[in-house]
DSSP file (Angstrom, degrees, kcal/mol; ACC not computed):
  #  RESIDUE AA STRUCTURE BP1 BP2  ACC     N-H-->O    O-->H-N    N-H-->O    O-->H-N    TCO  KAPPA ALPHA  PHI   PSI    X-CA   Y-CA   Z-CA
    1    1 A X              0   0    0      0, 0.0     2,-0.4     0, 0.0    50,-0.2   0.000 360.0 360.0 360.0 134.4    0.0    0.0    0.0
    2    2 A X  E     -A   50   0A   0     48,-2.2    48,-0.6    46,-0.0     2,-0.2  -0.913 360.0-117.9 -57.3  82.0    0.8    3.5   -0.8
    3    3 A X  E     +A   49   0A   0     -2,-0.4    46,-0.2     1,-0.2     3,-0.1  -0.150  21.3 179.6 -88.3 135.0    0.1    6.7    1.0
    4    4 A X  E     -     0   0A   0     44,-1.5     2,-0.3    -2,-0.2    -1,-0.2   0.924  66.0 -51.0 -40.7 -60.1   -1.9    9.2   -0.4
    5    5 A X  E     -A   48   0A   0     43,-1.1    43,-1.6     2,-0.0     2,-0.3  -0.931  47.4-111.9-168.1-168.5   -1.7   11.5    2.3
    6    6 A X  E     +A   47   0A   0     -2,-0.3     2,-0.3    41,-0.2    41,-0.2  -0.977  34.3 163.9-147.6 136.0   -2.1   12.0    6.4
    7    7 A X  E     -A   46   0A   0     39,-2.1    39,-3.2    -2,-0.3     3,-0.1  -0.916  44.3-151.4-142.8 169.9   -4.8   14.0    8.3
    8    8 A X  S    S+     0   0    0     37,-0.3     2,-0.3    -2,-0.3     3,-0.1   0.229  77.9 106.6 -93.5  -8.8   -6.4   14.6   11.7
    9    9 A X    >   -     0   0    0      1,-0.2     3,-1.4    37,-0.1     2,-0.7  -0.253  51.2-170.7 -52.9   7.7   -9.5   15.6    9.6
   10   10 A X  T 3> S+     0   0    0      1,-0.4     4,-1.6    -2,-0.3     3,-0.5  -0.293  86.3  54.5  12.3 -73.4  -12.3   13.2    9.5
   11   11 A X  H 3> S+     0   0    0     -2,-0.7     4,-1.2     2,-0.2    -1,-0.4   0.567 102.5  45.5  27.3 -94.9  -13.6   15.0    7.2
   12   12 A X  H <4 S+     0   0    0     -3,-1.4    -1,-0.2     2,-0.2    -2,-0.2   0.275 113.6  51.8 -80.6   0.6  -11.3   15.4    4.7
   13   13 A X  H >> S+     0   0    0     -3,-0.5     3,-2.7     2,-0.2     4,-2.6   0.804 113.3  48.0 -98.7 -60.3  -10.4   11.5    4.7
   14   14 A X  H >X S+     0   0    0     -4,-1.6     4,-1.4     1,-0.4     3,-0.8   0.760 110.0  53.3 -34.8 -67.8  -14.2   10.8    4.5
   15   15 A X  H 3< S+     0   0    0     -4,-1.2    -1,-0.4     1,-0.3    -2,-0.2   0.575 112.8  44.4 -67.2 -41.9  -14.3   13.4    1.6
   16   16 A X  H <4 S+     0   0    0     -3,-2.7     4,-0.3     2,-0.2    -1,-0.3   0.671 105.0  54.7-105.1  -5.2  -11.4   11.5   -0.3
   17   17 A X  H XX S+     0   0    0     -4,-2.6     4,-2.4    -3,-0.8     3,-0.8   0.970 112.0  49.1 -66.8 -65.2  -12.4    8.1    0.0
   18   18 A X  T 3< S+     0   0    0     -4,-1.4     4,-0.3     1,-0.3    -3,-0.2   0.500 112.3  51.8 -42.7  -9.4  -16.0    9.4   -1.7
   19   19 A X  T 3> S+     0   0    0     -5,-0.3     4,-1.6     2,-0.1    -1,-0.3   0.615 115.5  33.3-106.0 -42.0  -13.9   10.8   -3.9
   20   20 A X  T X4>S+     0   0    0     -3,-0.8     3,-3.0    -4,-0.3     5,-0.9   0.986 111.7  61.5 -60.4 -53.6  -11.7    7.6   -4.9
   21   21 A X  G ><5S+     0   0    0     -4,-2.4     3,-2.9     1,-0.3    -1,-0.2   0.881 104.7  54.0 -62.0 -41.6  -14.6    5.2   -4.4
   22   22 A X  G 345S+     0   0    0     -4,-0.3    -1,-0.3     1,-0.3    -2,-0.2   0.782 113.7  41.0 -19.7 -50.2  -16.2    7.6   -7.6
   23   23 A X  G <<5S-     0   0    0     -3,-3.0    -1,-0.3    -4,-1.6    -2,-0.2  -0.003 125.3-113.2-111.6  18.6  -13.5    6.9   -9.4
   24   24 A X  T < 5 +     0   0    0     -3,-2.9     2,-0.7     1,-0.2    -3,-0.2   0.721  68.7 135.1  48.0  33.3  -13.4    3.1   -8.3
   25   25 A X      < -     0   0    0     -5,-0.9     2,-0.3    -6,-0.2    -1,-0.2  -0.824  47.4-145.2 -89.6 128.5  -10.3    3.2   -6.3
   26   26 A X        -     0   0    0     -2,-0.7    25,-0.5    -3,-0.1     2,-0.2  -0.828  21.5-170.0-106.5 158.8  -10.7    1.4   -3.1
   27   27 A X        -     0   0    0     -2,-0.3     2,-0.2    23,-0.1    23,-0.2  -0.832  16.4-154.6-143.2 159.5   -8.7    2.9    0.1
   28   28 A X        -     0   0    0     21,-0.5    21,-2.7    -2,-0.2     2,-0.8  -0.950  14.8-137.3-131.1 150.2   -7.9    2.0    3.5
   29   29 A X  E     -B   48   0A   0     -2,-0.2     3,-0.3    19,-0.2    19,-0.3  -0.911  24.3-160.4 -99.2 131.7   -7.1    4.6    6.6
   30   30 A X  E    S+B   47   0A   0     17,-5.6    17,-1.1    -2,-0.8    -2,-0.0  -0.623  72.8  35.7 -88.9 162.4   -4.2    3.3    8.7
   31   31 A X  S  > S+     0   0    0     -2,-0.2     4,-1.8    15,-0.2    -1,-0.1   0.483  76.7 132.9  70.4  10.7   -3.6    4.4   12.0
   32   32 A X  H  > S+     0   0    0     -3,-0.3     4,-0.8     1,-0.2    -1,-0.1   0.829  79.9  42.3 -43.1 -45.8   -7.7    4.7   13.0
   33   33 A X  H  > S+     0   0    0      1,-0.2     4,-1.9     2,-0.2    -1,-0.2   0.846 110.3  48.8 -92.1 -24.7   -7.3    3.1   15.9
   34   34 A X  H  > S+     0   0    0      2,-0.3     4,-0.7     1,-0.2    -1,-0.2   0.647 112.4  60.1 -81.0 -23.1   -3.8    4.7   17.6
   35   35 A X  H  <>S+     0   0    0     -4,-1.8     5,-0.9     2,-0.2     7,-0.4   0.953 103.2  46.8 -58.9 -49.7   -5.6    8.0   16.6
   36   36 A X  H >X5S+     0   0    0     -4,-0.8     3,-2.2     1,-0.2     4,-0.6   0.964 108.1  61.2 -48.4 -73.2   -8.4    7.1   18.9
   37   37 A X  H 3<5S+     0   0    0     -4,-1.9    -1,-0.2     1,-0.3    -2,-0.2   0.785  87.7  64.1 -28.9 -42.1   -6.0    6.2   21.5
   38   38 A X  T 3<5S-     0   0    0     -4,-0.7    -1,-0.3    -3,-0.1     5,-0.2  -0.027 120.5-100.3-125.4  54.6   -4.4    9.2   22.0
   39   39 A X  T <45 -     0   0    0     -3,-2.2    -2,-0.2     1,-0.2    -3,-0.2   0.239  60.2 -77.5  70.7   9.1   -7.6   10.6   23.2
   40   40 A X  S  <<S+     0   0    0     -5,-0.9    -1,-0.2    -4,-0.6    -4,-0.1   0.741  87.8 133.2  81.0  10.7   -8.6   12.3   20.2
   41   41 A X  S    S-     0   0    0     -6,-0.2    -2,-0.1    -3,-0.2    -1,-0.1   0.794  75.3-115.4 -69.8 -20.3   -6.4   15.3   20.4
   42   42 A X  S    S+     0   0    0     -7,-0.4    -1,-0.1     2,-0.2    -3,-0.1   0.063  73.8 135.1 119.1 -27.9   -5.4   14.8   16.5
   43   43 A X        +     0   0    0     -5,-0.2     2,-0.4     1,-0.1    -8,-0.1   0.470  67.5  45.9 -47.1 -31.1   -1.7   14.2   17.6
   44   44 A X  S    S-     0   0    0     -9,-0.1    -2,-0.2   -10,-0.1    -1,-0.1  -0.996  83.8-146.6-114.3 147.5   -1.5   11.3   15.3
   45   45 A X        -     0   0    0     -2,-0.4   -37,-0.3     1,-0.1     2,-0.2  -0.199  17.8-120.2 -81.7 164.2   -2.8   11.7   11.8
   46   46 A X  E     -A    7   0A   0    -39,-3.2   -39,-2.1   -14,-0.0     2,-0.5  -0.728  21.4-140.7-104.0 156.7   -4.5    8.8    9.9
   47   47 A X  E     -AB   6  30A   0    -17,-1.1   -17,-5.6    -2,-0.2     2,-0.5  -0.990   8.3-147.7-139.9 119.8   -2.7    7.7    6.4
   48   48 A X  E     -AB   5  29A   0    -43,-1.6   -44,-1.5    -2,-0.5   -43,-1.1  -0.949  22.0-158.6-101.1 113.8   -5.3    6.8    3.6
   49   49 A X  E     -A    3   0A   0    -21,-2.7   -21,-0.5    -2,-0.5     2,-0.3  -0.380  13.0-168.6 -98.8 152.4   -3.4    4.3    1.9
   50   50 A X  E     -A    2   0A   0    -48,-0.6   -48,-2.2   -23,-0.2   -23,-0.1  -0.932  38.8 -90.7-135.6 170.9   -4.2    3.3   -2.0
   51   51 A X     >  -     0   0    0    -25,-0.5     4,-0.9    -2,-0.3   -26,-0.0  -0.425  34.6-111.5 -84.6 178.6   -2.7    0.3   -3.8
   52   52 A X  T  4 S+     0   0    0      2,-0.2     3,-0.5     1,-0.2     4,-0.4   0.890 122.0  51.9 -74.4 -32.9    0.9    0.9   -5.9
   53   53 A X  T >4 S+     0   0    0      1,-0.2     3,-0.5     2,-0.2    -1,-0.2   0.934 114.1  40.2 -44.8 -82.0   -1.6    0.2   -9.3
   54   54 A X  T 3> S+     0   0    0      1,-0.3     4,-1.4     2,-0.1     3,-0.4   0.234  89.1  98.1 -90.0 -27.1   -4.1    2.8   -8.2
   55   55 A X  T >< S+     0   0    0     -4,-0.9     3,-1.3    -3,-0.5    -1,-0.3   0.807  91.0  36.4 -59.5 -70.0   -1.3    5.5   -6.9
   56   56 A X  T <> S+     0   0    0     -3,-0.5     4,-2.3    -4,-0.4     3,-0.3   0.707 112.2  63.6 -83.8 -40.0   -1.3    7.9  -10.2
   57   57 A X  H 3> S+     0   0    0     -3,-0.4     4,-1.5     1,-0.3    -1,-0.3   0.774 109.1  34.0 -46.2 -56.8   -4.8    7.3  -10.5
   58   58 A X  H << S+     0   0    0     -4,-1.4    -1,-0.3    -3,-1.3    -2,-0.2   0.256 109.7  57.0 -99.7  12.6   -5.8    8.9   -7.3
   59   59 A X  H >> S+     0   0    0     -3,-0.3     4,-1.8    -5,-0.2     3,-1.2   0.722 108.0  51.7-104.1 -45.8   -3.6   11.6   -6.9
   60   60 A X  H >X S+     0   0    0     -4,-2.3     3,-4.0     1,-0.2     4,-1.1   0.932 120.6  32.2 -45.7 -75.4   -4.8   12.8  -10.3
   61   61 A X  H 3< S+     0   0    0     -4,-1.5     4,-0.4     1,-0.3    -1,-0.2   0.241 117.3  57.1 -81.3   7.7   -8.9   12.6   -9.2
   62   62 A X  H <4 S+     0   0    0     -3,-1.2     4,-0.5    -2,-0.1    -1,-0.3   0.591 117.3  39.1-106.2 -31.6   -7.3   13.6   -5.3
   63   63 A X  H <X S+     0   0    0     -3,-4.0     4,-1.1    -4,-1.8    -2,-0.3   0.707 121.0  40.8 -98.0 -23.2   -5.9   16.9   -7.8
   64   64 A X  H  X S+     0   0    0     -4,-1.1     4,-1.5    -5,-0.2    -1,-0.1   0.875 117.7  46.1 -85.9 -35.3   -9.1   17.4  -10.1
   65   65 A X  H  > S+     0   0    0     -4,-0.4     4,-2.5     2,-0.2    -2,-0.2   0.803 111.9  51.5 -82.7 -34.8  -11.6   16.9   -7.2
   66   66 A X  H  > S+     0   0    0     -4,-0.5     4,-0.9     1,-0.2    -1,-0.2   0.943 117.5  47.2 -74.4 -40.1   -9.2   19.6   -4.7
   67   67 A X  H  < S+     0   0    0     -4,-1.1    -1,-0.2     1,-0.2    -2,-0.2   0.839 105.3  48.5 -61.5 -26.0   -9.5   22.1   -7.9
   68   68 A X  H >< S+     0   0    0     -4,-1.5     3,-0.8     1,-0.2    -1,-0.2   0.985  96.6  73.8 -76.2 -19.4  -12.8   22.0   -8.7
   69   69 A X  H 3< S+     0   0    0     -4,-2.5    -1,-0.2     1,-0.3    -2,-0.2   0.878 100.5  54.4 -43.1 -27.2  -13.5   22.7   -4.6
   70   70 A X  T 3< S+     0   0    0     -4,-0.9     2,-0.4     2,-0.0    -1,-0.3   0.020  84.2  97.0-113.4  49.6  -12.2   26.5   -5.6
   71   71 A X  S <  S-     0   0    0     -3,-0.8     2,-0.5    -2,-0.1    -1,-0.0  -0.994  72.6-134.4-133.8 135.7  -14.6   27.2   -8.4
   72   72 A X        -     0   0    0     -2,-0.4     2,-0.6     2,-0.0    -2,-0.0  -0.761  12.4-145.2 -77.4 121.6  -17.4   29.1   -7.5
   73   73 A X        -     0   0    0     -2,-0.5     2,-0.5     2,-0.0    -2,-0.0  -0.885  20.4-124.8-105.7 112.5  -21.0   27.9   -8.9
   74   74 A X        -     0   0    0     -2,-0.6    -2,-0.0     1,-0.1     0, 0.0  -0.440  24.0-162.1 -57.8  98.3  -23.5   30.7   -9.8
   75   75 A X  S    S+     0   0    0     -2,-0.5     2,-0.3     2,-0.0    -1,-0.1   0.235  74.1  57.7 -92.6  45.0  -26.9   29.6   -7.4
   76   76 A X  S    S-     0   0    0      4,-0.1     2,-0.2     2,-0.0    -2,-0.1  -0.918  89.2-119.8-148.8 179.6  -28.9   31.6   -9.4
   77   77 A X    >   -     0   0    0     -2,-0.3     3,-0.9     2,-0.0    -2,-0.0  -0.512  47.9 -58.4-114.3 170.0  -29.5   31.6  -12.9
   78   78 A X  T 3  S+     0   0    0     -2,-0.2    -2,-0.0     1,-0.2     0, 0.0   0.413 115.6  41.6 -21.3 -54.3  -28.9   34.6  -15.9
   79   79 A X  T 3  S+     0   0    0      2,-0.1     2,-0.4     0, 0.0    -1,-0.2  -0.125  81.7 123.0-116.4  31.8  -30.8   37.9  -15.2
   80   80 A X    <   -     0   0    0     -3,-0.9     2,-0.6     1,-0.1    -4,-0.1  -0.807  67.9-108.6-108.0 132.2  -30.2   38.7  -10.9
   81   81 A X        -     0   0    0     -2,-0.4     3,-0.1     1,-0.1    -1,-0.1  -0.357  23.7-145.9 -40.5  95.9  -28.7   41.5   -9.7
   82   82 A X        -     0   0    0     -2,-0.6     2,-0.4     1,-0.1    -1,-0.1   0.825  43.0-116.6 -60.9 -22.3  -25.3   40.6   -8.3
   83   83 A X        -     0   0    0      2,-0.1     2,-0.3     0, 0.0    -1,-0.1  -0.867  44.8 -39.6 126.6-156.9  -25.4   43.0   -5.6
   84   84 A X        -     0   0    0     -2,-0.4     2,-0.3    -3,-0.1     3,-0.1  -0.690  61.3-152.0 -99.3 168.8  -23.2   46.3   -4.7
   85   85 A X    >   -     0   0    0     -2,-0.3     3,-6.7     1,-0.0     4,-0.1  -0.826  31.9 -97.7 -84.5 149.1  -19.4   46.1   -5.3
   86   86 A X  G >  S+     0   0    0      1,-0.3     3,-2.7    -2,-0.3    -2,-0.0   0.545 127.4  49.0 -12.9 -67.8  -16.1   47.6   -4.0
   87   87 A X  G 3  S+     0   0    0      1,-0.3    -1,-0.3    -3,-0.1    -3,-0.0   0.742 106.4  59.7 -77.4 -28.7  -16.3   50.0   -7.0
   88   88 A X  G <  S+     0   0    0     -3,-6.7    -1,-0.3     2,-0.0    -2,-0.2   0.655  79.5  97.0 -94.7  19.2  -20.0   51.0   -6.2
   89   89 A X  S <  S-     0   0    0     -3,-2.7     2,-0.1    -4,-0.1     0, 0.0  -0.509  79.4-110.1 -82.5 156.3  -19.6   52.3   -3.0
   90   90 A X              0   0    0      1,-0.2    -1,-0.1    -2,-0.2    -2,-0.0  -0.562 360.0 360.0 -85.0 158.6  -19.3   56.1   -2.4
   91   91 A X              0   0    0     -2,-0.1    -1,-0.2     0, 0.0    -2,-0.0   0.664 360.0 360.0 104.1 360.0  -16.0   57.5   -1.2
């Protein structure tokens, strides 16, 4: 097994298995339980492991999936007021 990466996040491990499993990569977290152990203060991180096959695979969809998080998606549709901006304020 490979690692992908290490967190204390929950979170963000959760969030990148769902993101492998998409893309049919199966994953394991090491270190679940020694995290647990030492009371949950975060002190060791968990390692989401992928196989050595699978390694390029998920670091690509680990790199497409992290980008797309920082594109903004319009939740409204063509003809709404966007609101005031910097530039319309007086002053």
């Amino acid at each position: 097994m490979i690692e992908l990466m290490r967190s204390n996040d929950p979170v963000e491990l959760s969030w990148v298995q769902s993101i492998l499993a998409d893309e049919g990569i199966e994953s394991l977290i090491f270190d679940f339980h020694a995290s647990i152990l030492d009371g949950s203060i975060g002190a060791l991180p968990r390692r989401l492991m992928v196989t050595p096959d699978d390694e390029s695979r998920a670091r690509y969809a680990l790199e497409i999936a992290r980008r797309d998080l920082g594109r903004e998606t319009p939740s409204h549709g063509g003809d709404v007021e966007e609101g005031i901006g910097k530039d319309d304020l007086p002053g």
